[in-house]
C-alpha positions in Angstrom: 0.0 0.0 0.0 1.1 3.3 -0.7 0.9 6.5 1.2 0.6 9.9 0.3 1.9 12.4 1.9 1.4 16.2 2.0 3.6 19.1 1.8 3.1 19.8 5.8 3.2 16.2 6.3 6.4 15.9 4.5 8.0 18.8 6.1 7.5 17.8 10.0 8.6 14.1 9.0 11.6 15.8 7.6 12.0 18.4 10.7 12.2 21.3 7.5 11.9 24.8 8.4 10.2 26.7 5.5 11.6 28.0 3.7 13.7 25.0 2.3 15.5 24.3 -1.4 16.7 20.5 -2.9 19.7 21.0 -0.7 18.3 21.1 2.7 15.9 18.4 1.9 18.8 16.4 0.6 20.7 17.1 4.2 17.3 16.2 6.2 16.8 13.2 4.4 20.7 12.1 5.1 19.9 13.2 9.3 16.6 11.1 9.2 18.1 8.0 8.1 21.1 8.2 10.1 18.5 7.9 12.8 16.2 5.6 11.0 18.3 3.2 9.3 16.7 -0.4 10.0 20.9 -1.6 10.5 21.1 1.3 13.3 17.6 0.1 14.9 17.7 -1.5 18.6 16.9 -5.4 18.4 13.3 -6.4 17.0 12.6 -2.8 16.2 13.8 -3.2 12.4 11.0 -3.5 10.8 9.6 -0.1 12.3 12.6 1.6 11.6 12.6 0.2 7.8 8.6 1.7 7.3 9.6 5.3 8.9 13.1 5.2 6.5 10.8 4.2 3.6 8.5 7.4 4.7 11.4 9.6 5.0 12.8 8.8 1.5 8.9 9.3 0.0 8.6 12.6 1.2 12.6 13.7 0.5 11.2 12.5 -2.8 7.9 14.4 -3.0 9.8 17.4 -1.5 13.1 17.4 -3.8 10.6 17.0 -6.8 8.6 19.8 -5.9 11.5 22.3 -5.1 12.7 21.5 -8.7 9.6 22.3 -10.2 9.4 25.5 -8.7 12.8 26.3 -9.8 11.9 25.3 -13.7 8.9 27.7 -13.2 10.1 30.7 -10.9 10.9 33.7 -13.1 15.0 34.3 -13.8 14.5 37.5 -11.7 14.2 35.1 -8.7 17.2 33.2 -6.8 18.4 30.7 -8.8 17.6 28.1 -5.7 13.9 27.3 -5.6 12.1 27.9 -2.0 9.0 26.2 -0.7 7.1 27.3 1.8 4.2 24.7 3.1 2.0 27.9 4.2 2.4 30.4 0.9 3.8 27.8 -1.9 1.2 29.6 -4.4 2.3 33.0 -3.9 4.6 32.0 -6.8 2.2 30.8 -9.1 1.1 33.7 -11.6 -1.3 36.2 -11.0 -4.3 37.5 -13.3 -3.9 41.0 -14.1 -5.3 43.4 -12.4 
């Protein structure tokens, strides 16, 4: 069964701060798993440890994806990094004229 995440979802699983680019959810994901990693996990605790890694990488996933599409979309006036915020993510999408 899959599960799908959200953006705030995502972000607290992570412990990211918006706002975030690609690179801090590439760091969070590497901090999660060195606390998550089934190899790492206390005696009969594996398997739990192997389904939280598994959510971790899913929303590092979701998150990197998202912060690259922003970046592909965010006008070349912008930072060249892309940032997402869970709260205000569409304030970057275009607005009608007034």
């Amino acid at each position: 069964m899959t599960t799908v995440l959200d953006i705030e979802q995502s972000t607290l699983l992570l412990e990211l701060v918006p706002p975030f680019d690609k690179r801090d959810v590439q760091l969070a994901r590497r901090r999660q798993a060195k606390v998550w990693h089934p190899d790492l996990a206390p005696l009969g605790k594996q398997a739990a440890h192997e389904r939280h890694l598994k959510a971790i990488n899913q929303a590092a996933d979701q998150l990197e994806s998202l912060a690259e599409s922003l970046r592909s979309k965010t006008h070349a006036s912008l930072p060249t990094c892309a940032f997402i915020s869970a709260l205000s993510w569409w304030s970057l999408l275009p607005r009608p004229p007034s």
